[in-house]
KOLPA-195836 format. One line per 5 residues: number of its first residue (from 0); for each residue x, y, z of C-alpha. Coordinates in steps of 0.2 Angstrom, whole numbers. Last residue first. Layout:
REM residues N
NUM> X:Y:Z; ...
This chain:
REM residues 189
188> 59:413:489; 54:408:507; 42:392:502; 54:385:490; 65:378:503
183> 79:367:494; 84:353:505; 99:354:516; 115:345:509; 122:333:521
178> 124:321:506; 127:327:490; 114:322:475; 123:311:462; 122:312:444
173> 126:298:430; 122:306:415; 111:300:401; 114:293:383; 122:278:391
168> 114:265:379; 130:266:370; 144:277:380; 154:262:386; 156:256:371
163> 163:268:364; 178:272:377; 184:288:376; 167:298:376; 171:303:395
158> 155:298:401; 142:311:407; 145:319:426; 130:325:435; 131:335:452
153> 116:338:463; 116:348:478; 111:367:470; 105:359:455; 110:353:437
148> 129:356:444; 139:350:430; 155:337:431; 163:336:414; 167:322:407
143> 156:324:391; 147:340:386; 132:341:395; 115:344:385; 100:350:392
138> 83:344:389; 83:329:390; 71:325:403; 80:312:410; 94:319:416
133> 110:331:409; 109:324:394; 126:315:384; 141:323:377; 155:319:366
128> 161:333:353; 149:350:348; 150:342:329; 147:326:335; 146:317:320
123> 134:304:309; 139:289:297; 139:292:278; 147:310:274; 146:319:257
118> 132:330:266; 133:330:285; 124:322:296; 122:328:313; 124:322:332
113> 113:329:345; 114:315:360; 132:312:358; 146:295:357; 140:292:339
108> 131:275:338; 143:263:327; 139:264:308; 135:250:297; 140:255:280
103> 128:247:264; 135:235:255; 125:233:237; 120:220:225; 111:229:207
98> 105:214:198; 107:212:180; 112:194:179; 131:201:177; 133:211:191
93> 131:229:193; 139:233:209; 135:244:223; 143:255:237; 132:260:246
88> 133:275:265; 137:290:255; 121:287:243; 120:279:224; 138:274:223
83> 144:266:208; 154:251:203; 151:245:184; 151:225:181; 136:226:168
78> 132:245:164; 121:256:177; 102:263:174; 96:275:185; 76:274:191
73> 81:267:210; 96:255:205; 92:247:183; 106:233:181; 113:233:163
68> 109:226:145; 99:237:133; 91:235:115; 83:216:121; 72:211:105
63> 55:202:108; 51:190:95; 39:189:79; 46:205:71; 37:216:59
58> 25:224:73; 44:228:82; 44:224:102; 58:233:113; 64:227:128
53> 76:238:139; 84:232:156; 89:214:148; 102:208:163; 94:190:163
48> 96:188:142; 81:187:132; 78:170:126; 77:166:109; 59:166:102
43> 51:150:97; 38:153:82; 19:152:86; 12:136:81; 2:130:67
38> -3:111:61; -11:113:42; -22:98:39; -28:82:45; -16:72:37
33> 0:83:43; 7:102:32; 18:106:45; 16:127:50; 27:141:60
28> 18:158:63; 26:173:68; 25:180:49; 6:179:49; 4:187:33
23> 7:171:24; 8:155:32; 25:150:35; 28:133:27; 34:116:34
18> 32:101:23; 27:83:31; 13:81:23; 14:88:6; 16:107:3
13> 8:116:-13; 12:135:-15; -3:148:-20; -1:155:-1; -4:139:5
8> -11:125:-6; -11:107:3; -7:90:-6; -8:74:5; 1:60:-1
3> -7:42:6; 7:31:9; 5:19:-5; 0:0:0
């Protein structure tokens, strides 16, 4: 027996089974002439590579068409392996699958209640030096190992901003109220 030869027109060409055609006006379209007719598929498009920032899609062209490769940080776009620094405290990468990776700076707590960041600079500083406040209140500021008198019989000494350590979670000073000192009459003022 004869296998059976199927003839099929497309586009005014004949295909038997087993012949592939594109049909026409649908350029994205990948067809095998079988026994039950025409069997379509859309083509395979290439895959776009992992650092594809910029995509662009042509009516004439079937596939996707990465224009741009790089890694895209907070709306700027930076080239594969370029270093760059988006803020004083990063200091990122652009590695090759596209992805910005980034070390950001740990600081240490600065040894002062008011410290201030200044521009171009990543961790904070005492501009007026080591201090701490005066009580709880904070409202008033001592500079660090100083004694201060806060009142007539109580004396407050902040830490001497030498040791780090010392001073984190010590934001307060240590004061002491005098023995033997008579109590403040507010009554006769």
């Amino acid at each position: 027996m004869r296998p059976l030869l199927l003839l099929l027109l497309a586009g005014g060409r004949r295909y038997s089974a087993g012949g592939r055609f594109v049909p026409p006006g649908e350029p994205c379209s990948r067809c095998e002439c079988t026994a039950r007719g025409p069997a379509c598929a859309r083509a395979p498009c290439p895959a776009l590579p992992p650092a594809c920032i910029h995509v662009s899609r042509y009516p004439a062209a079937c596939c996707p068409r990465c224009e741009r490769v790089g890694c895209e940080h907070r709306g700027r776009v930076y080239g594969l392996g370029q270093r760059f620094q988006p803020s004083e405290c990063e200091q990122c990468t652009c590695d090759p699958d596209g992805i910005a990776r980034c070390l950001v700076a740990d600081c240490a707590p600065p040894p002062c209640v008011n410290a201030v960041y200044e521009k171009g600079r990543c961790c904070p500083t005492c501009q007026d030096g080591p201090n701490c406040y005066a009580d709880r209140s904070r409202t008033r500021v001592i500079p660090a190992g100083e004694a201060v008198w806060v009142e007539p019989c109580t004396q407050c000494r902040c830490h001497d901003g030498q040791d780090a350590g010392y001073w984190e979670g010590n934001r307060v000073a240590q004061c002491e109220r005098l023995r033997n000192c008579p109590p403040l009459d507010r009554h006769n003022s």
